[in-house]
C-alpha positions as CSV (number, residue, x, y, z in Angstrom):
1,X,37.5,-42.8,25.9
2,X,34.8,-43.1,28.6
3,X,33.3,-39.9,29.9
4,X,33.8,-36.7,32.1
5,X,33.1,-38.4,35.0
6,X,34.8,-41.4,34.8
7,X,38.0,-40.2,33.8
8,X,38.0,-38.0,36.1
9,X,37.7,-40.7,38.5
10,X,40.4,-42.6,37.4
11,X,43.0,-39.3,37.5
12,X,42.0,-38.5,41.2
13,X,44.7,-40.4,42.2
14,X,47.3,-39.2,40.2
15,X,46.5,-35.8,41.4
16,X,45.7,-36.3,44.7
17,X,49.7,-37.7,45.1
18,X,50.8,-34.9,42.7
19,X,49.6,-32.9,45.6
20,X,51.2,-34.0,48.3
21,X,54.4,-33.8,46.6
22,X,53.3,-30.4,46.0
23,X,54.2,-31.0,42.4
24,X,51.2,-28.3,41.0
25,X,52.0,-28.5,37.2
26,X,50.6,-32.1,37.6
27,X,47.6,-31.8,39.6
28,X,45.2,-30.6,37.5
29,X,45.5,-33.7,34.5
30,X,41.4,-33.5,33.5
31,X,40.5,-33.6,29.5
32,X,38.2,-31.1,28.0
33,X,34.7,-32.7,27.0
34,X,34.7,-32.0,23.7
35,X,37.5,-33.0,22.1
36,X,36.2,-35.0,19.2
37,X,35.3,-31.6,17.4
38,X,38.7,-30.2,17.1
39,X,39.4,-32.6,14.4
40,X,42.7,-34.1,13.5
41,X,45.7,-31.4,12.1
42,X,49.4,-32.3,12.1
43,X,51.6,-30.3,14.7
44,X,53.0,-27.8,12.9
45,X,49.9,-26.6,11.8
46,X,48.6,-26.7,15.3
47,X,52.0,-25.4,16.5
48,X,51.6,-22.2,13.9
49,X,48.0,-21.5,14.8
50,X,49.2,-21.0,18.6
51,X,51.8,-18.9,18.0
52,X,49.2,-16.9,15.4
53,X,47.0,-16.5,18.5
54,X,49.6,-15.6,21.1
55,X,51.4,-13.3,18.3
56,X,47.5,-11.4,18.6
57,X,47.0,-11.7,22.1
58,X,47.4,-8.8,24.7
59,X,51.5,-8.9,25.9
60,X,54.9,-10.0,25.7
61,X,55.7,-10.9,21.7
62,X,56.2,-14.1,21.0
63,X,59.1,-14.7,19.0
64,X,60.3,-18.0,16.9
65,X,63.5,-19.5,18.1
66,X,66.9,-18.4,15.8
């Protein structure tokens, strides 16, 4: 994938129409710069670690589906 920059280029577009829709779940599409650290895990595993973290954050519970 090219860099920071560049894609951001190439989704100023996208998010510039998102915009004028006024559709502002989609405007802010950018990639964080460091991705290649995270590493590859399968999505439940990735899936439980989020709900670890929210289960320990400050608020509402978060609770798995019945």
């Amino acid at each position: 994938m090219s860099s920071y920059p560049v894609r951001n280029a190439l989704m100023r577009p996208l998010r510039r129409a998102a915009a004028e829709r006024g559709e502002t779940d989609r405007v802010n599409l950018r990639s964080g710069q460091v991705a290649a650290p995270a590493g590859a895990t399968h999505a439940a595993e990735c899936l439980a670690t989020l709900v670890a973290d929210a289960d320990r954050a400050p608020g509402p519970t978060v609770t798995s589906p019945a």
